[in-house]
KOLSEDREN-938212 format. One line per 10 residues: number of its first residue (from 0); their letters; for each residue x, y, z of C-alpha. Coordinates in steps of 0.25 Angstrom, whole numbers, plus 2048, in hexadecimal, padded with zeros to 3 digits. Example, Ala and Ser with C-alpha at 12.3 -4.5 7.8 and 13.67 -1.06 7.14 Angstrom:
2
0 = AS = 831/7EE/81F  837/7FC/81D .
This chain:
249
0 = XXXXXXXXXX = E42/9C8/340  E40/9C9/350  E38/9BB/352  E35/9C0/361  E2A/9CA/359  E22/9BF/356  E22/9B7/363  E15/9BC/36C  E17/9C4/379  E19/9BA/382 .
10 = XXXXXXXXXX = E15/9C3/38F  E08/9C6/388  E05/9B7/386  E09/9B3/396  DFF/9C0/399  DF3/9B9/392  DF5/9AB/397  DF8/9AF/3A5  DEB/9B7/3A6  DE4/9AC/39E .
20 = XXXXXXXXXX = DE8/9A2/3AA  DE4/9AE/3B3  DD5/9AD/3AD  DD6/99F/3AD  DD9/99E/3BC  DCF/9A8/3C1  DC3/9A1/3B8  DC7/993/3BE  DC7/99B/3CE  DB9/9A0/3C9 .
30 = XXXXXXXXXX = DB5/994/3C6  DBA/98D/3D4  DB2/998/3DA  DA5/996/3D4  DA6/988/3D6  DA8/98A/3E7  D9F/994/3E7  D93/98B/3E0  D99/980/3E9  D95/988/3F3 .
40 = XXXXXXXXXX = D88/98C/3EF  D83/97E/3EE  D89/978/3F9  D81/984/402  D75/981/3F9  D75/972/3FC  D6F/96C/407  D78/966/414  D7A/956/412  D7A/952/421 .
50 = XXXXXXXXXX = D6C/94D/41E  D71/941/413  D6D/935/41C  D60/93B/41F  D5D/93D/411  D61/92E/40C  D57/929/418  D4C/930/415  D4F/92C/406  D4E/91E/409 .
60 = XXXXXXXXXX = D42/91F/413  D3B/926/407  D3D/91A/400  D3E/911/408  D4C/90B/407  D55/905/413  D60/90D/417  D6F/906/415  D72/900/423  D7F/8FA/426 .
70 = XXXXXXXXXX = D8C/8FB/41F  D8B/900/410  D8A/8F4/407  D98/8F3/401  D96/8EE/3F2  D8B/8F8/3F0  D94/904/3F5  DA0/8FF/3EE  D97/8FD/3E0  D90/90B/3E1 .
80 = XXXXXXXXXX = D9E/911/3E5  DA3/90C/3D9  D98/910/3D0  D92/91D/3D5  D9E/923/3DA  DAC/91D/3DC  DB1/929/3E3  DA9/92B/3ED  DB2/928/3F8  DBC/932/3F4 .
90 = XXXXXXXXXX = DB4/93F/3EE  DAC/94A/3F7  D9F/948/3F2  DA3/94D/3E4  DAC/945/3D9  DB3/950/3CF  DB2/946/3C4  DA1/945/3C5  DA4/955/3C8  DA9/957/3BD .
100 = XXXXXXXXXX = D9E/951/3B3  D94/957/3BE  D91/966/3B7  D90/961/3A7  D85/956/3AF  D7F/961/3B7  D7D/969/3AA  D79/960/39F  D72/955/3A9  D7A/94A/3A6 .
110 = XXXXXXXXXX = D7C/940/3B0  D8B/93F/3AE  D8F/937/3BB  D9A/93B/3C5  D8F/93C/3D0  D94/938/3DF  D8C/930/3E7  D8D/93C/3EE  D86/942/3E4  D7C/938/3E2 .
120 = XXXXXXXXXX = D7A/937/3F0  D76/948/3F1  D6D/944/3E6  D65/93A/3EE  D64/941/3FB  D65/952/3F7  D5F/952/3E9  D54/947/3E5  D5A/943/3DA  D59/94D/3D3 .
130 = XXXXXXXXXX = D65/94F/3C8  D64/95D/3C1  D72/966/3C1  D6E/96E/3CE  D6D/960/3D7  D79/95C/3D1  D80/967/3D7  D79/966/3E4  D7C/956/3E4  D8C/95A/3E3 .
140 = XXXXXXXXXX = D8B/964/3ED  D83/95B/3F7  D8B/94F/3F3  D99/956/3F9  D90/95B/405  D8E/94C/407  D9A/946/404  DA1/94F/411  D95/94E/41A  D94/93E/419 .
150 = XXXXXXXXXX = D9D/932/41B  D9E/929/40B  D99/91F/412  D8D/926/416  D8B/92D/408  D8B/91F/401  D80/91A/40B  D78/925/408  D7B/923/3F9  D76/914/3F9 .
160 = XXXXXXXXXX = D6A/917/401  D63/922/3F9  D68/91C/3EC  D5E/916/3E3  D5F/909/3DD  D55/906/3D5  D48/8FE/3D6  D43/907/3E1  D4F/905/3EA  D55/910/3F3 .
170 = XXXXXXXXXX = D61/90F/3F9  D6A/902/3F8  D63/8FA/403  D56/8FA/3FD  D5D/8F8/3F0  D65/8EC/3F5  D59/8E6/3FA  D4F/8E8/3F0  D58/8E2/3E4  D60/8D8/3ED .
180 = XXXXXXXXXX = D58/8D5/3F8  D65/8D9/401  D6D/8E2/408  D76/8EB/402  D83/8E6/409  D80/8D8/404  D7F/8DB/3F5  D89/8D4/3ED  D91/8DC/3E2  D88/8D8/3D6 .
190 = XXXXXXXXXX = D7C/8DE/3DF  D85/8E9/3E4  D88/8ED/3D6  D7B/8ED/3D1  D74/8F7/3DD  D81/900/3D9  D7D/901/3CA  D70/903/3CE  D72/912/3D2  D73/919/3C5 .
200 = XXXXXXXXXX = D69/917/3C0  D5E/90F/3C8  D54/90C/3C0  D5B/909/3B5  D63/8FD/3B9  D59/8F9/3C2  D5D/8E8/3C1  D4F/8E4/3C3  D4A/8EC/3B7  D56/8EE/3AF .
210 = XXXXXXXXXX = D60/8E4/3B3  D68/8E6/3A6  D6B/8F3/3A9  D6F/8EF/3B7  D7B/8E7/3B2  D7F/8F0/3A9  D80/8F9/3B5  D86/8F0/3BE  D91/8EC/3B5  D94/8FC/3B5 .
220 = XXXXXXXXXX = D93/8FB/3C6  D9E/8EF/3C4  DA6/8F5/3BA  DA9/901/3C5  DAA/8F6/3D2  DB5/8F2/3C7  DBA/900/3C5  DBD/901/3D5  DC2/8F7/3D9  DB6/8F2/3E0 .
230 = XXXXXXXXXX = DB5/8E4/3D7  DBE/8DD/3CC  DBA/8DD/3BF  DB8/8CF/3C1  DAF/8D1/3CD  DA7/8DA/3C6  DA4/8D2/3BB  DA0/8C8/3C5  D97/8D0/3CD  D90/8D3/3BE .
240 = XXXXXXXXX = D8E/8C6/3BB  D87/8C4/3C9  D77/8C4/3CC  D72/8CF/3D2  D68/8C6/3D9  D5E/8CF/3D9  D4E/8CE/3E2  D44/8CD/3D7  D4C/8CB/3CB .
């Protein structure tokens, strides 16, 4: 028996695969497009960002919360760096791994992290909080507008000053002051820590009313000070055995 009769037609299988790659290439170009053109879209249909520091001041005066003067208060930058966004000063705004996890978050409602302190930063100023998919969208958008109109060193001033930490504190200054009693660049690391764990959730681990919860929150603060470099494991563990010597406690 011929046994090249039961072999199949090689050219007819090459034909199919080829134009099952051809389909494959034009959906994914399609996809690309859509993806620029509703790029495009938003970034038209979102406001210009040159207004950032007008915004964060009038934030404050409506509160009224102190500005950060000076220098940015080193353990407090480096601790919300390391817990809020560890790669801040090397994305544009935007960090694909939280893009990634973005559109399930957008769809379902799920605060899945991954937000930039860009991000946050858009939320503060451009979207009052607010947290449904469309201002999701907005805030990345705004967020990369941001990141190329403003210096990182001016974005995270502007992130510390409209943050808010809990107990009715705005910004760093007023939060430094009204748990501390002192300026933000002469917190120690256990105080440093605690402010930048404070961010996630505010209330919550407030450590006047919830002091439990604010360890628990710190040791995670400490645990990525640890992760970066920024402390030794033995440091840290240090710093969370250490009093927060808070005003009123």
């Amino acid at each position: 028996m011929d046994t090249t009769l039961l072999m199949p037609p090689a050219p007819a299988r090459r034909s199919r695969g080829r134009r099952l790659l051809r389909r494959m290439a034009a959906a994914g170009l399609g996809g690309v497009l859509l993806v620029l053109l509703l790029g495009a879209a938003a970034w038209l249909a979102t406001p210009g960002v040159g207004d950032a520091r007008d915004r964060a001041d009038a934030l404050l005066a409506v509160h009224g919360a102190p500005p950060l003067t000076g220098e940015l208060p080193e353990r407090v930058s480096v601790a919300v760096l390391a817990t809020e966004d560890s790669r801040f000063a090397d994305h544009v705004g935007i960090d694909w791994r939280g893009a990634l996890r973005a559109p399930w978050g957008a769809l379902t409602g799920e605060d899945l992290g991954g937000s930039t302190l860009d991000q946050q930063l858009a939320k503060n100023l451009y979207e009052d909080g607010a947290n449904d998919a469309l201002a999701r969208v907005r805030s990345v958008v705004l967020a990369v507008k941001l990141d190329a109109h403003w210096s990182k060193e001016e974005l995270l001033r502007m992130y510390l000053d409209t943050a808010y930490f809990g107990h009715g504190f705005y910004g760093v200054t007023a939060a430094s002051e009204g748990y501390f009693g002192l300026a933000p660049d002469q917190l120690s690391w256990p105080q440093a820590s605690l402010l930048a764990g404070l961010l996630q959730a505010p209330s919550a681990y407030d450590p006047l009313e919830h002091p439990e919860r604010a360890a628990a929150r710190q040791e995670h603060v400490l645990d990525r000070l640890v992760d970066v470099g920024a402390l030794t494991r033995a440091e840290a563990d240090d710093v969370g055995a250490a009093s927060w010597d808070l005003l009123g406690s």
